[in-house]
TORKOL-4160 file (C-alpha; in steps of 0.2 Angstrom, whole numbers, padded with zeros to 4 digits, m for minus):
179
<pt num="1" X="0000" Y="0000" Z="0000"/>
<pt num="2" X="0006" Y="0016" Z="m0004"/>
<pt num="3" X="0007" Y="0029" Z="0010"/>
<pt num="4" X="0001" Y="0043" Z="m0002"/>
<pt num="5" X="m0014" Y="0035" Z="m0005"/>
<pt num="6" X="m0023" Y="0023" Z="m0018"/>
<pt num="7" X="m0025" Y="0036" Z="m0030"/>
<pt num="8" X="m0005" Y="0040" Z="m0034"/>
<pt num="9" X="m0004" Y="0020" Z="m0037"/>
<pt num="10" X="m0014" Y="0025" Z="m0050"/>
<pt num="11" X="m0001" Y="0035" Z="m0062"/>
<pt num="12" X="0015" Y="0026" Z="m0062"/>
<pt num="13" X="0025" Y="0032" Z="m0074"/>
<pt num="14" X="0014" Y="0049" Z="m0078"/>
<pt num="15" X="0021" Y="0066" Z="m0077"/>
<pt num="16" X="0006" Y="0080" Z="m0071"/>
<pt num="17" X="0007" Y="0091" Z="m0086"/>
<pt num="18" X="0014" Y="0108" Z="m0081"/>
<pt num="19" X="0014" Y="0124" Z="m0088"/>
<pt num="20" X="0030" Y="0130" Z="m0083"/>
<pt num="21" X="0049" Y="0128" Z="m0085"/>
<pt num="22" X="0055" Y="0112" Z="m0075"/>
<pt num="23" X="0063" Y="0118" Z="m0059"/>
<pt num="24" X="0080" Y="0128" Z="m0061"/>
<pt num="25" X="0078" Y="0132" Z="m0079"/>
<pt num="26" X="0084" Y="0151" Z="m0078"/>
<pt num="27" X="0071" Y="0164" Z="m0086"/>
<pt num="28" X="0083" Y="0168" Z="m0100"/>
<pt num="29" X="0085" Y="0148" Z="m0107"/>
<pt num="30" X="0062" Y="0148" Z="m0103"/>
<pt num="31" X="0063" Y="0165" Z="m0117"/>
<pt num="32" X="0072" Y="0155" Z="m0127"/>
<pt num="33" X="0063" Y="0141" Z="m0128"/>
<pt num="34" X="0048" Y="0150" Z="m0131"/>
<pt num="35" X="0054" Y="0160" Z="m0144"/>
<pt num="36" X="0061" Y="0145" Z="m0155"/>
<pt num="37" X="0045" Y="0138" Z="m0152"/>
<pt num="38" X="0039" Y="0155" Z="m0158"/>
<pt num="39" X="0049" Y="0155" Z="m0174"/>
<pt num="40" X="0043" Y="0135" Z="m0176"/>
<pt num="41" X="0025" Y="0142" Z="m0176"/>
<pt num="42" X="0031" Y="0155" Z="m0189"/>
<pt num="43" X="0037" Y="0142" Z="m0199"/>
<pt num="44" X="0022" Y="0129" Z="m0196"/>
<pt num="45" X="0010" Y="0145" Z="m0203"/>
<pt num="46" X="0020" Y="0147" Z="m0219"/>
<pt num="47" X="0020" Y="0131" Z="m0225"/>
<pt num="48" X="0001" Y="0133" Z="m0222"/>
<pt num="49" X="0000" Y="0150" Z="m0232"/>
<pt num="50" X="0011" Y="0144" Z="m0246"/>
<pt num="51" X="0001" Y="0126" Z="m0245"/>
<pt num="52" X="m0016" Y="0135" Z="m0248"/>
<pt num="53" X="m0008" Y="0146" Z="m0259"/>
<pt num="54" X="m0004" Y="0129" Z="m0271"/>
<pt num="55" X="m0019" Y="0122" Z="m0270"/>
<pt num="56" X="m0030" Y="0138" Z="m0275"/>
<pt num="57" X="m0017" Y="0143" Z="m0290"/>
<pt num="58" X="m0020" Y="0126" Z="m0293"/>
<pt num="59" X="m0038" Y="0125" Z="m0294"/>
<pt num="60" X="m0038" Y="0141" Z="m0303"/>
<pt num="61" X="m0030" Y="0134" Z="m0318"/>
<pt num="62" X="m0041" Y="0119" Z="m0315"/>
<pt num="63" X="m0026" Y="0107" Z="m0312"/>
<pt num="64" X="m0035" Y="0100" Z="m0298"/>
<pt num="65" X="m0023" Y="0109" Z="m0284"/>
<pt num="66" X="m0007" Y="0101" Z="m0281"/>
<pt num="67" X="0004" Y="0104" Z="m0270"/>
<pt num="68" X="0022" Y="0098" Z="m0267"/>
<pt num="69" X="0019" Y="0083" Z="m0253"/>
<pt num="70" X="0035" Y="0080" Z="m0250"/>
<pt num="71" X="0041" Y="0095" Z="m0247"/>
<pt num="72" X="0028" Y="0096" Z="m0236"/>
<pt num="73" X="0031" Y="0080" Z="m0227"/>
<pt num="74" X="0049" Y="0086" Z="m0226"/>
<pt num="75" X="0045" Y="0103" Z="m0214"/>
<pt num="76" X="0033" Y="0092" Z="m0203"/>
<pt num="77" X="0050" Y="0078" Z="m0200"/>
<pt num="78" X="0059" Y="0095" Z="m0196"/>
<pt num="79" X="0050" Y="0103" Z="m0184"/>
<pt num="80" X="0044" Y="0087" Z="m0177"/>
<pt num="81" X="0065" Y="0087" Z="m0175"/>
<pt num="82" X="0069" Y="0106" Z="m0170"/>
<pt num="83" X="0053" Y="0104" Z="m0155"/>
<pt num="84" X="0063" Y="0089" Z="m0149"/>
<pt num="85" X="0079" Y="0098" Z="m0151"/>
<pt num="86" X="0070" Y="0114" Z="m0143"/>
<pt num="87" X="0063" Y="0104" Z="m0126"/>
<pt num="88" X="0083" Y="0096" Z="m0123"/>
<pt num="89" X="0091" Y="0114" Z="m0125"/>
<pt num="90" X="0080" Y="0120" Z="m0110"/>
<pt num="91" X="0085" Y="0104" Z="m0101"/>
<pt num="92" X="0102" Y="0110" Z="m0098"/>
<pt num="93" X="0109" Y="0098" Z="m0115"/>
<pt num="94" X="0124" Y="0108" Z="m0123"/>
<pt num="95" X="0123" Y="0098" Z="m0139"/>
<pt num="96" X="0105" Y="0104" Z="m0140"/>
<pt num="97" X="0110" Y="0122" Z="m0139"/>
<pt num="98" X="0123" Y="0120" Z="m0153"/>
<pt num="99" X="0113" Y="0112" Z="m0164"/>
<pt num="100" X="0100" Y="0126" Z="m0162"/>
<pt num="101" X="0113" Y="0139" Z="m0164"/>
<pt num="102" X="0123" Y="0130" Z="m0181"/>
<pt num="103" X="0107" Y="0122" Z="m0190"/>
<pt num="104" X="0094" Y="0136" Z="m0184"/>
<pt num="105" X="0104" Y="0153" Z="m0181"/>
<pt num="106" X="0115" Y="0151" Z="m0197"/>
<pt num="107" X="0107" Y="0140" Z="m0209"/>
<pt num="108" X="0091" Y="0141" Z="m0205"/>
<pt num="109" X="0092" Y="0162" Z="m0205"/>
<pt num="110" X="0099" Y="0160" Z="m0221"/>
<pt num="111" X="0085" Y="0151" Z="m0229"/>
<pt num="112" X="0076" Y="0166" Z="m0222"/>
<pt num="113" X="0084" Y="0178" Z="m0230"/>
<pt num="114" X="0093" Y="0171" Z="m0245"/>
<pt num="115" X="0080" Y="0175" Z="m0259"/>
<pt num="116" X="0078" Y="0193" Z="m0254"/>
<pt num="117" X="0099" Y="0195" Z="m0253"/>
<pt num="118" X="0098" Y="0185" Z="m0269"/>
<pt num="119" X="0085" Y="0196" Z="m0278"/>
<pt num="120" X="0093" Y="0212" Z="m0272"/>
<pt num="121" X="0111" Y="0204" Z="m0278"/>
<pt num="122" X="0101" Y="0205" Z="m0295"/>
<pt num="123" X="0101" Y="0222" Z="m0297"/>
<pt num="124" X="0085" Y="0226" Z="m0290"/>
<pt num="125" X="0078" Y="0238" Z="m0277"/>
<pt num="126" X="0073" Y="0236" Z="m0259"/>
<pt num="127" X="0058" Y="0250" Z="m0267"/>
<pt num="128" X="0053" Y="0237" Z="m0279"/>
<pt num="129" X="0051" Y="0224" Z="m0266"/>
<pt num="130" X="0035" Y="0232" Z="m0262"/>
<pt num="131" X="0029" Y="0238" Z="m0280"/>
<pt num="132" X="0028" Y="0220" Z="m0288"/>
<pt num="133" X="0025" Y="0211" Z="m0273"/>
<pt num="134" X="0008" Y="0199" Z="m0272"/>
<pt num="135" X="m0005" Y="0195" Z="m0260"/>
<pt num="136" X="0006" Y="0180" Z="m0254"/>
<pt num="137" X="0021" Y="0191" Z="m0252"/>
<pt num="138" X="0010" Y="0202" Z="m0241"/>
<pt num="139" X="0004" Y="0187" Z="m0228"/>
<pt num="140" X="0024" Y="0179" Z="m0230"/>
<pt num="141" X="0034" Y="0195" Z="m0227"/>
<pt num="142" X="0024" Y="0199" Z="m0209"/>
<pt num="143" X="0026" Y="0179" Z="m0204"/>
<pt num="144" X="0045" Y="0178" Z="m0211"/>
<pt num="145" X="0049" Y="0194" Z="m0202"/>
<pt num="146" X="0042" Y="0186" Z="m0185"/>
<pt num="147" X="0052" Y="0170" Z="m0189"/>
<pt num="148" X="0068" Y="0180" Z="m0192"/>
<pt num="149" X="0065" Y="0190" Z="m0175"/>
<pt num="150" X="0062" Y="0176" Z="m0165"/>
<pt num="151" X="0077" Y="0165" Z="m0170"/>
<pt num="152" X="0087" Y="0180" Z="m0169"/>
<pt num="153" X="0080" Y="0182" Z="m0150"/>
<pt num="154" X="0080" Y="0165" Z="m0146"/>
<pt num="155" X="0102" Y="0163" Z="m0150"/>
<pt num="156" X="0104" Y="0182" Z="m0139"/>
<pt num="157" X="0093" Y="0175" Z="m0125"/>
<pt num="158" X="0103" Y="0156" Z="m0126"/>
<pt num="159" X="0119" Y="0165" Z="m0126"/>
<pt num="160" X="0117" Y="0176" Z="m0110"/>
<pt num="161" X="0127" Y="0176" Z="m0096"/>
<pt num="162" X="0115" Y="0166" Z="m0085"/>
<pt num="163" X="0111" Y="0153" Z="m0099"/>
<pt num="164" X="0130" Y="0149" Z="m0100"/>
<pt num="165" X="0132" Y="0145" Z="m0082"/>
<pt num="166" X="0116" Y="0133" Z="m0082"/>
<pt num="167" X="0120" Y="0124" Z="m0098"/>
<pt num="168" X="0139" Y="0123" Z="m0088"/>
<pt num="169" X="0133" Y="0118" Z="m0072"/>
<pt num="170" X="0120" Y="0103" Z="m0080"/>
<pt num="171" X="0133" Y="0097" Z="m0088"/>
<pt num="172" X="0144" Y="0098" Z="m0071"/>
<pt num="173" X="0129" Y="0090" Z="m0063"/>
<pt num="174" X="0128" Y="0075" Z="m0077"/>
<pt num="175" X="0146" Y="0073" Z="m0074"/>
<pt num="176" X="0145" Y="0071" Z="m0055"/>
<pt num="177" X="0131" Y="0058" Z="m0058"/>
<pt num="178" X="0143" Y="0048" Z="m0068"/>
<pt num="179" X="0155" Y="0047" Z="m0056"/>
């Protein structure tokens, strides 16, 4: 008999869902984690955009609406990844904080912002951006802007003082455990 009571018996292996960091995470590493799952979100709402945006071009020219599965099954396998990657960075894993910071902060940044540096390496104006722009440049620009923001806020707030110590203390704290 358990001396908490029947009903603890109940949930063996269950964790009580909680809203919050897990205890010790500093404020900082929390901002982070909230911002890359802000840029993910950002991420997740363009392919949706540019999904809808397939399928009614698509219909339009009576081609039945098609849009690039793969690709789209690719993003999903990603994020799927980078959420998993995200929730082990504000664990205290270093690994997962470089990995965010290579893949995310430099790659991933410049598949933000390659087309418009490549357009504009084409000889054309920032002044033109917004005179032949389309409707789904208008509902991208505001989303990718957000995206870029939060990626760029989410490596500042990894990269504080206070995030270096818990990301050096938990991995002082694994090596004690060891042994």
């Amino acid at each position: 008999m358990n001396p908490r009571g029947p009903s603890s018996e109940v949930a063996t292996d269950a964790v009580p869902f909680e809203s919050g960091p897990p205890p010790g995470v500093p404020k900082e590493v929390q901002a982070s984690f909230l911002l890359w799952l802000t840029a993910v979100g950002a991420g997740v709402l363009e392919t949706i955009i540019r999904v809808i945006d397939a399928l009614a071009i698509g219909w339009a020219s009576g081609s039945g609406g098609e849009t690039d599965v793969t690709g789209v099954v690719i993003r999903v396998i990603v994020y799927t990844l980078v959420v998993y990657i995200i929730t082990r960075m504000r664990l205290g894993k270093r690994w997962a904080r470089i990995t965010l910071a290579v893949l995310l902060g430099v790659v991933g940044t410049l598949s933000l912002v390659i087309d418009l540096i490549s357009w504009l390496a084409g000889g054309n104006s920032l002044s033109e951006v917004f005179t032949e722009a389309n409707l789904l440049f208008f509902l991208i620009a505001p989303v990718r802007t957000v995206h870029l923001a939060a990626v760029i806020a989410a490596l500042v707030f990894m990269f504080l003082p206070s995030a270096n110590t818990y990301f050096r203390d938990s991995r002082s704290v694994r090596r004690q455990a060891l042994g």
